[in-house]
N, C-alpha and C positions, 0 to 999 in steps of 0.2 A: 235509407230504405224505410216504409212506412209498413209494417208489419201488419197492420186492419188491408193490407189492399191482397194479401195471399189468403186466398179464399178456398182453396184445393190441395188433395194432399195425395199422394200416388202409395204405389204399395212399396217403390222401393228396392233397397238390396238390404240382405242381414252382413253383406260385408262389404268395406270394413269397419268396425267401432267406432260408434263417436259420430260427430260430425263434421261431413265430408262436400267442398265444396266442388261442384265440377264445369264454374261455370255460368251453367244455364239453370242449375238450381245446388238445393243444398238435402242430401241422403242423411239422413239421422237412422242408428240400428244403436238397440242397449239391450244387455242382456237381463233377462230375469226369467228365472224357471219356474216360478210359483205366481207369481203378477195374474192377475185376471184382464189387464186392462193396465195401458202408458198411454198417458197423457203427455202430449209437447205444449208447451206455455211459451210466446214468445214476449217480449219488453220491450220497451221504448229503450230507446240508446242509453239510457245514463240505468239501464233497470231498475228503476221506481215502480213504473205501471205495466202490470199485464195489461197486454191486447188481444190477444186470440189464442184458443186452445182446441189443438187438434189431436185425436185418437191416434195412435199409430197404428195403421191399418192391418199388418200383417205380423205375423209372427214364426221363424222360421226355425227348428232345430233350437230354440228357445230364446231366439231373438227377436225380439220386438223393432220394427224399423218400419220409416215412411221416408218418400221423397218430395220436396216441396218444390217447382217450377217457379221462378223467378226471384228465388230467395238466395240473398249472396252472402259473402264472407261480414263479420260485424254483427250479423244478425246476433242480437242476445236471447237467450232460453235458459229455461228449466226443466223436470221432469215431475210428474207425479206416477205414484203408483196403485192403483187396485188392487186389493187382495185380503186374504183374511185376517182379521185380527186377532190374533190366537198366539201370543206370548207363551203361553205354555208349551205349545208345538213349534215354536222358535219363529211363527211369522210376527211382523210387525207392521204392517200394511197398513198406510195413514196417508189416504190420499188430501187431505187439509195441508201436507206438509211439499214444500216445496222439494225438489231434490236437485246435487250437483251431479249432472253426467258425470259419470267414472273418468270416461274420456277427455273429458275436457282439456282446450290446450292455453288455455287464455280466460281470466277471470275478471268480472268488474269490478271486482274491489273487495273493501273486506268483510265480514262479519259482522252484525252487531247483535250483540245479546240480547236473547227476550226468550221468555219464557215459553214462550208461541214455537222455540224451537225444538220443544222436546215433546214427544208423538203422545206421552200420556198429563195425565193432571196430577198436577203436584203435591197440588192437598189432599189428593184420595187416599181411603186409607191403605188401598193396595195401589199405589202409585204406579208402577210399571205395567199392571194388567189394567188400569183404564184407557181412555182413549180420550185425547185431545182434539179439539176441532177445530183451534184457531189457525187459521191462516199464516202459516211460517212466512212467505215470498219476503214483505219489508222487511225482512231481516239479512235475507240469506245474500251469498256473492251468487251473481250468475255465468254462465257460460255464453263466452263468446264463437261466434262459427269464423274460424282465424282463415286469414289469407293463406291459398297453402303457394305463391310464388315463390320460389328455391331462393334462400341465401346466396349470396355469391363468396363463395368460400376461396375464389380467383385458385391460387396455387398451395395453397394451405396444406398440408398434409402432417399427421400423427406423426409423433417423433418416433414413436415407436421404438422406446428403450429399453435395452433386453431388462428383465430381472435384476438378473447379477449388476447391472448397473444403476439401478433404479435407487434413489435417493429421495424420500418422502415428507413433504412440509405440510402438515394437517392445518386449517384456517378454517376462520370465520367470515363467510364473504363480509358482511357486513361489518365486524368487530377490526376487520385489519385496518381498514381505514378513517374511521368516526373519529378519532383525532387525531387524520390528518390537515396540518394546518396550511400546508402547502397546496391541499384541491381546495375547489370552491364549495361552499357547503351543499347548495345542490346535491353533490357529485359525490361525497361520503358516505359510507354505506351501499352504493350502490356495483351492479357489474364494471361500469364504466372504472371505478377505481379501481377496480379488480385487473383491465386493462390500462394501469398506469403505468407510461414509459419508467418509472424511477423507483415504482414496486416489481415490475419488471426485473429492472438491473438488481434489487436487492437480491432477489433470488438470485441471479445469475452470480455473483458476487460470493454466494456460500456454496454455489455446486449443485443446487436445489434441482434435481429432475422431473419430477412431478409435485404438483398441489391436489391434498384432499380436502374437498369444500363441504365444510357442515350442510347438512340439509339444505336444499334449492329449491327443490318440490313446495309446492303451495303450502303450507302449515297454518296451523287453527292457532289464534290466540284463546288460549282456556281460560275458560270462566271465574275459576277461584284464584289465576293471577291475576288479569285485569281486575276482582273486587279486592285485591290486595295493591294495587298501584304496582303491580308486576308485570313482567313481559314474559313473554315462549321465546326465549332467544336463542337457545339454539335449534330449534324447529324439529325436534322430535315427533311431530301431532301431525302427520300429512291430511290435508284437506284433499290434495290431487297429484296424484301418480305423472300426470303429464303435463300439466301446466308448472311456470317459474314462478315463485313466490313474489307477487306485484313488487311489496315494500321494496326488492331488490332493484325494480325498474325505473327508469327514471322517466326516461316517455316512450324509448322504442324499445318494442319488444323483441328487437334483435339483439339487444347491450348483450345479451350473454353469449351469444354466438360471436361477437365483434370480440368479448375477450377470451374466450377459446382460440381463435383465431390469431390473434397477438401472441398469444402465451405458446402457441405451436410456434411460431414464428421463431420464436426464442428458445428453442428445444425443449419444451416444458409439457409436459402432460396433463390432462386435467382427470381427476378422480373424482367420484360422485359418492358420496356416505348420503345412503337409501334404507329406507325405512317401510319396507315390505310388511312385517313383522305383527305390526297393530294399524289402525287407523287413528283419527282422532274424536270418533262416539265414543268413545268409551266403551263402559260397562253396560248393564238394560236402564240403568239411569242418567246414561248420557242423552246427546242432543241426537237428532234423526236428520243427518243432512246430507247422505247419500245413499251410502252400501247397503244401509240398515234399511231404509225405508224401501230400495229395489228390491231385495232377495235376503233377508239376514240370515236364514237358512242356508242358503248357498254362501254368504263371501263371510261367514265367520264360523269357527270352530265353536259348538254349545255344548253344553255338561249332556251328556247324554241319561234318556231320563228324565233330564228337568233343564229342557231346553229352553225355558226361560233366562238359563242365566250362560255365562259366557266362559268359556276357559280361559283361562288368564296363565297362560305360560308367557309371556312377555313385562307382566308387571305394571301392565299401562292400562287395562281394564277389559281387553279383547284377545282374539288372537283369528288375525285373518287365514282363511282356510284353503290353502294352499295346493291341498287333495282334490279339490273342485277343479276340472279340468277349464273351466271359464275363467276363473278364479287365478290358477294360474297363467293362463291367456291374456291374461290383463297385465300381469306381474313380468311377463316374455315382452309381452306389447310394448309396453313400459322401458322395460330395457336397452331394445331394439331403438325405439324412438328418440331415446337419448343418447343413443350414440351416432345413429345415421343422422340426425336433422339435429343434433348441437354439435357431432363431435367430439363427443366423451371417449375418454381414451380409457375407463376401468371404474367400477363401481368398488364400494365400501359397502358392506350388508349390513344394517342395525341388525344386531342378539341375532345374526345366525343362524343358533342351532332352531331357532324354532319355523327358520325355513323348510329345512329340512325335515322338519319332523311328519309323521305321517300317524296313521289310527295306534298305531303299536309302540310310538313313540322316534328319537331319532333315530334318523337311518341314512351315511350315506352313500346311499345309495337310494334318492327318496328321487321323486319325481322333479320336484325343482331344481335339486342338484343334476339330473338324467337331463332336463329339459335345456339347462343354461351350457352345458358342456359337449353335445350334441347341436347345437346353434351353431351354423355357421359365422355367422357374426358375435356373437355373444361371447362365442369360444376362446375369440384372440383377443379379448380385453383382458386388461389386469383384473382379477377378481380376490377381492380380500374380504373375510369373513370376520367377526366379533364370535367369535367361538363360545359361547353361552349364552342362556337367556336363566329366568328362575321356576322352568319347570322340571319336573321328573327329571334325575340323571342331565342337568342343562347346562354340565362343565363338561364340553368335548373338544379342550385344545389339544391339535393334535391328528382328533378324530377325522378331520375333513376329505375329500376326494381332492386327486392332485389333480392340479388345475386353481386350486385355491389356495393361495395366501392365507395366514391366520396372525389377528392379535395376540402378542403373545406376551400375557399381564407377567406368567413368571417371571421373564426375562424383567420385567420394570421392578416386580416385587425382590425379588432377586438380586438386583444391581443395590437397590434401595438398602434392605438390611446389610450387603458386602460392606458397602459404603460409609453407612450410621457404624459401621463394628458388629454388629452383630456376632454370635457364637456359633463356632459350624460353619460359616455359609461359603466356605475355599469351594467345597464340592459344586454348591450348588450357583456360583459363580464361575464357575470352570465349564460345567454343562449349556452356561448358557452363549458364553465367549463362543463356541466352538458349534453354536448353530443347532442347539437343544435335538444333539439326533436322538437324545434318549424320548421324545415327545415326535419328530419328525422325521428320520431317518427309515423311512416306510414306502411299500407301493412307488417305488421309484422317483420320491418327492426331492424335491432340489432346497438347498438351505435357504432359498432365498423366501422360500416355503412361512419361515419365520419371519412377522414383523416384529421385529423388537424397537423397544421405545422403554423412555424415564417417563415421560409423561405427557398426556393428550387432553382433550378437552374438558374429559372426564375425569377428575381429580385437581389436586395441585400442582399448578407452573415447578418446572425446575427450581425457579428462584425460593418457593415457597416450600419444596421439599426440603431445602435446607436452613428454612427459617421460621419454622412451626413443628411444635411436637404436636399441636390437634388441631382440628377443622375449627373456623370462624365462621359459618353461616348465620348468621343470627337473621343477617338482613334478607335473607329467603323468607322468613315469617315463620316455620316450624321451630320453633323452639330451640334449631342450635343442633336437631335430634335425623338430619338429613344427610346425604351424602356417606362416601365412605368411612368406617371404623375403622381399619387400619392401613394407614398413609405409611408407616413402614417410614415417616421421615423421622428428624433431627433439627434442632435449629441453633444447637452448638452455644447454648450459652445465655441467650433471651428469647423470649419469643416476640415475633416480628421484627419489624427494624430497631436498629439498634446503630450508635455512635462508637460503639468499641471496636479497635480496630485489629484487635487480635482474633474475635467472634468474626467480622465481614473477613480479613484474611483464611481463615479456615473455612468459610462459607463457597467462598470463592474458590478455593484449591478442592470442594468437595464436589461440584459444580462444571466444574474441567473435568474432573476423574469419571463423574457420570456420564458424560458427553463422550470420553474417551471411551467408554465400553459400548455404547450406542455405533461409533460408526469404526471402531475396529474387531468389531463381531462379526461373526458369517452370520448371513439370514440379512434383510433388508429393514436399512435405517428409518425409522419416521421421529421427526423433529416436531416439536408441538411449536408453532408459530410463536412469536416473541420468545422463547427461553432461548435464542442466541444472544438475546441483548441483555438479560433479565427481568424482563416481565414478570410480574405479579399481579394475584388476586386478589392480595391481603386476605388470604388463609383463606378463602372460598374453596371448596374444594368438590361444590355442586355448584357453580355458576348459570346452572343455565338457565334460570330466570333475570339475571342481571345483563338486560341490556343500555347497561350505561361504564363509566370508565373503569368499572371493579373487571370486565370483559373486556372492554375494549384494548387492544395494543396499545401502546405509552409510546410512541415514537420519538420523544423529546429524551425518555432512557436510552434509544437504539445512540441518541447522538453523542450521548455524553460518556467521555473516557474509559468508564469500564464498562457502559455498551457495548463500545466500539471494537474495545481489545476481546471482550466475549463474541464478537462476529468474526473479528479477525481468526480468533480460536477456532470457531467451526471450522470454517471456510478451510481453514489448515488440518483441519481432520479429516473431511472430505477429499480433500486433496491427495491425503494421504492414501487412502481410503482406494480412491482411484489410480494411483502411481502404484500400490502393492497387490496384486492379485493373490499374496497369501492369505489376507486380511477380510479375502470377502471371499472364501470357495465356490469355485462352482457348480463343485457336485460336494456328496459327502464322502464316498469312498472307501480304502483303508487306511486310517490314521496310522498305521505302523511300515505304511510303503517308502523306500526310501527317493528321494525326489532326486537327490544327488551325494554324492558317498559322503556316507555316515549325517547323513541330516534325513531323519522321518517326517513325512508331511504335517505330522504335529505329534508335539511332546510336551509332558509337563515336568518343573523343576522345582526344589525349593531355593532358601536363598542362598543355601550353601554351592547352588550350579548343580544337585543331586535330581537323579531322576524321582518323578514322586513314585513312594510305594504304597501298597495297604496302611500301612501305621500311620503317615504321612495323611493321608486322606481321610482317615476316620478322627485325627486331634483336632479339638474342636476349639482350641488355643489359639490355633496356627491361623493365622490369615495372610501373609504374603505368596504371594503367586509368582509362576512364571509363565508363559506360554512360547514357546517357540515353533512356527508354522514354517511350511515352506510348500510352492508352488511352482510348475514351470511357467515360465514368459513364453511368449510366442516367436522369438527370436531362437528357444532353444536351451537357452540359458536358465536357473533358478531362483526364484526372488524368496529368500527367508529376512523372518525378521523375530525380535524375540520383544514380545509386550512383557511386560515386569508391574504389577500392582505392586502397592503398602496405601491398605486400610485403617493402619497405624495412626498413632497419634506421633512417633518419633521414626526419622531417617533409619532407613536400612540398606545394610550392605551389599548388595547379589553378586554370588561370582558367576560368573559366563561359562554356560557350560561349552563342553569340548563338541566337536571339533573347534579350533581354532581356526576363526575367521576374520575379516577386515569389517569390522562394525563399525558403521556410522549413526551418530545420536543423531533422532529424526522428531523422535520429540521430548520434553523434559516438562510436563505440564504444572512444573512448580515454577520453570524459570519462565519456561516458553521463547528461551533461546534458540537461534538458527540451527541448521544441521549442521553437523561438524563430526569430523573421524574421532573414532574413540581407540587410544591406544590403551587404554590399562584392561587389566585380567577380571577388573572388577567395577563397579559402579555402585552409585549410591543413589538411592530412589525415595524423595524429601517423604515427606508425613503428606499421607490423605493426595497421591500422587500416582502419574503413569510414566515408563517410560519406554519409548520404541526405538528398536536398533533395529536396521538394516543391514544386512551383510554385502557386502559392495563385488560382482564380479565375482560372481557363484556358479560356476560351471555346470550345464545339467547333468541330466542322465545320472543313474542306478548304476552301481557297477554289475 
């Protein structure tokens, strides 16, 4: 289509957002409440050259929108905006600067840096109050007006896994596969590998229910990595709420919908970690390439007062404003879109709490929480929260409205020092085995309420939790001076790797025992990709500018022998995991109810088989543990089992407490021997180890 030949422009509809083909032409509507004037700019096919710019004729309830007759899907655009320039009164209005629709579903490609992108001049000596006039467009991606012909999704449908059975493998779409040797390179990094029959099977092979996929949304590559020879790798910076991040695409813009559809196929869910939270302008000295130059007034929260500059409760230099009923219209929009037209079976919220926050600070009970839980579609996704960000009061694990999921670092922080030995931490290992009701047990919240995790994107790989006392970033370029302070790890001996085989033996048994508190906890498992096989950063513990092998999965570790017996491992946790309904409650209840005579739904013991008391609880000496749970089966029957820690460096003895039952060892994570009947009064549970009896043929019912 030749874009000089549309010569008219109609008035249009204000709904719905973005642009809409129908046909026999194409509806364009964007919101801005302060604009004086939208301009639509359309481009030759590959977006090099403007050809024609047309007013948008009408403006409705504060939408700007026009209808163009014989303009079809392909067409590429931009926007500019009219309006005051008055930084101090929080506008920003630079129509010199190109803009991306908010809407956009499809982008031509990416970014390229220049100075032309930022609305003021840079040598001024009040830099953010001048005004730039260079011509942003060579620089910027544009928006394409995408085919809206329906996927054929044939018989495809959500697996739609309860909670309680929900099993979580966090990834990188792009990092899981960049060394795989077996695709063509093409095909690495991309959706397609993402739908590989044989990443497929891996999952299927560990019990894996669902995948959370790092960021997917269009993301900015920022300025001061690319002049560091650095990448945005794991895509924090959203460029566009509704468009897939091209690099992901290989040529069709379906690949992501073809592996949604595969991975359903396979009983597998797919999860979305979305980044609502901030954009990617930045601060008043970032670049101007959408929100800011529409309405910056409307789609970002400013210091009130001195609305030049920007509140920054997220830490990334903005914080988009949520309060704004367009605003969050956009972020509903958004939602909606990815789950009816991909498919998504549940979102991941970047920092959370600052969705929720409102003029008076968090609340939930805010409109974004009101607006997602009220959606009839919104409602039935799985929804998990990052429960902080770094504003005011921005630690609220715990605090969220049920209906939400929460990351729950305690439980990682928590298992972390049990682990290393730490002093004290029986109690605060105990609270979390049993599904942290002292954090979640509220508002009629279900333990699955809790996500607990050793470790995700954010921080150090399992492997490197137990083989580093501190963070190696160097090669991030800050100094070393980035990422988290306390890792809460061990590395038992040397730091990094290491040939000693008494260090890699306790590495390895420390390794097992984390994993075993991860998926025989109540509340719902999430696995950080690669730490079944051993995956390492080599001490990065901020990766997420390393988009090369320091990120990427090692799938030549998955292959080799203690890979292999560390997947074997999960996969046997899970399993367990699923065979014992004590092991993952599904409510919380009363721990002191008897499930079947003289066994309480859960109890705690020390190693002597003794109930724990006060004095017990408060020695900050003591670190061995017991737990014994018990739950009914649906046959009628009771399934108990009794988990046994030693955080120890030396074998300890536990005796079994009473009643006396037929205990079968189900797991011994020092030997990792089969299950087998256990006849003696007592067991012995190795150094830096877990182990799990089952009672065999446990009658229900309470007397």
């Amino acid at each position: 289509m030749d874009p000089t030949q549309l010569t008219r422009i109609h008035a249009g509809q204000p709904y719905p957002l973005g642009a809409v083909s129908d046909g026999l032409g194409v509806n364009f509507a964007v919101f801005s409440a302060n604009a004086t004037r939208i301009e639509l700019c359309l481009f030759d096919a590959r977006g090099r050259k403007e050809l024609r710019r047309f007013d948008l004729p009408e403006c409705t309830d504060e939408i700007w929108h026009g209808y163009l007759p014989d303009a079809h899907p392909g067409l590429v655009y931009g926007l500019r905006a009219h309006g005051p320039h008055d930084p101090r009164n929080g506008h920003r209005f630079n129509p010199h600067k190109l803009l991306l629709d908010p809407y956009a579903k499809q982008l031509t490609g990416p970014l390229h840096w220049s100075d032309a992108l930022f609305g003021y001049r840079m040598n001024h000596a009040r830099a953010d109050l001048s005004i730039d006039r260079r011509d942003s467009a060579p620089a910027m991606p544009k928006a394409i007006v995408p085919e809206e012909t329906p996927f054929n999704w044939g018989n495809s449908r959500s697996p739609a896994t309860p909670w309680s059975d929900t099993i979580v493998y966090e990834v990188h779409l792009r990092g899981a596969s960049m060394l795989r040797e077996d695709l063509r390179p093409p095909l690495r990094g991309t959706c397609s590998a993402l739908a590989d029959p044989r990443f497929i099977e891996h999952l299927q092979r560990l019990g894996v229910t669902a995948i959370e996929l790092l960021p997917v949304h269009a993301f900015l590559q920022d300025r001061f990595l690319t002049e560091r020879g650095l990448r945005n790798y794991w895509g924090y910076s959203t460029l566009s709420y509704f468009a897939p991040e091209p690099a992901y695409l290989q040529q069709n813009p379906n690949e992501l919908r073809q592996a949604i559809r595969r991975l359903h196929a396979a009983g597998i869910e797919v999860i979305l970690d979305v980044v609502y939270n901030h954009t990617c302008e930045g601060n008043e000295m970032g670049p101007t390439l959408s929100w800011r130059g529409l309405d910056n007034a409307s789609y970002y929260r400013l210091v009130p007062g001195e609305e030049r500059h920007y509140i920054n409760d997220t830490g990334c230099g903005n914080t988009v404003n949520l309060s704004h009923p367009r605003v969050l219209q956009m972020v509903t929009d958004s939602l909606r879109y990815w789950a009816a037209s991909y498919g998504v079976d549940g979102f991941r919220f970047d920092l959370g709490v600052t969705l929720g926050r409102e003029g008076t600070g968090y609340d939930p009970g805010s409109g974004f929480f009101d607006a997602v839980l009220q959606d009839p579609v919104l409602a039935r996704l799985k929804l998990i929260s990052e429960p902080w960000d770094i504003g005011p009061d921005g630690y609220q694990l715990g605090n969220h409205p049920p209906g939400f999921a929460e990351w729950n670092d305690k439980f990682r922080d928590g298992a972390r020092r049990y682990w290393r030995g730490d002093e004290g931490m029986r109690g605060e290992m105990a609270a979390r085995l049993c599904g942290s009701r002292d954090l979640f047990d509220r508002r009629h919240r279900r333990p699955w309420a809790t996500v607990n995790f050793i470790a995700s994107h954010d921080g150090f790989t399992l492997a490197d939790v137990v083989s580093y006392d501190g963070s190696h970033n160097e090669a991030n370029g800050e100094g070393g001076n980035d990422g988290h302070g306390e890792n809460y790890s061990h590395n038992w001996g040397d730091e990094g790797p290491t040939q000693d085989p008494a260090i890699l033996e306790t590495r390895t048994l420390a390794q097992r025992a984390l994993l075993a508190c991860v998926f025989l906890s109540d509340g719902t498992p999430m696995l950080l990709a690669g730490d079944e096989f051993g995956n390492s950063q080599e001490g990065n513990n901020n990766a997420y500018c390393q988009d090369n092998p320091v990120s990427w999965l090692d799938w030549t570790q998955a292959q080799g022998d203690a890979g292999r017996e560390l997947s074997r491992y999960a996969a046997r946790l899970i399993a367990l995991r699923r065979a014992h309904p004590s092991v993952r409650a599904a409510r919380y209840g009363d721990a002191n109810r008897e499930v079947c005579p003289g066994v309480a739904a859960m109890a705690w013991f020390d190693a002597a088989g003794s109930p724990m008391d006060e004095a017990a609880w408060a020695s900050d000496q003591e670190r061995v543990l017991a737990l014994r749970r018990a739950a009914p089966r649906e046959d009628g029957s009771a399934d108990v089992t009794l988990l046994m820690l030693n955080p120890g460096d030396e074998a300890v003895s536990f005796q079994l407490p009473g009643p006396a039952l037929a205990w079968i060892r189900e797991l011994d994570s020092a030997t990792l021997a089969p299950a087998a009947p256990l006849a003696e009064s007592a067991v012995t549970v190795a150094a830096h180890s877990v182990l799990l009896l089952a009672a065999a043929h446990v009658p229900g019912g309470a007397p």
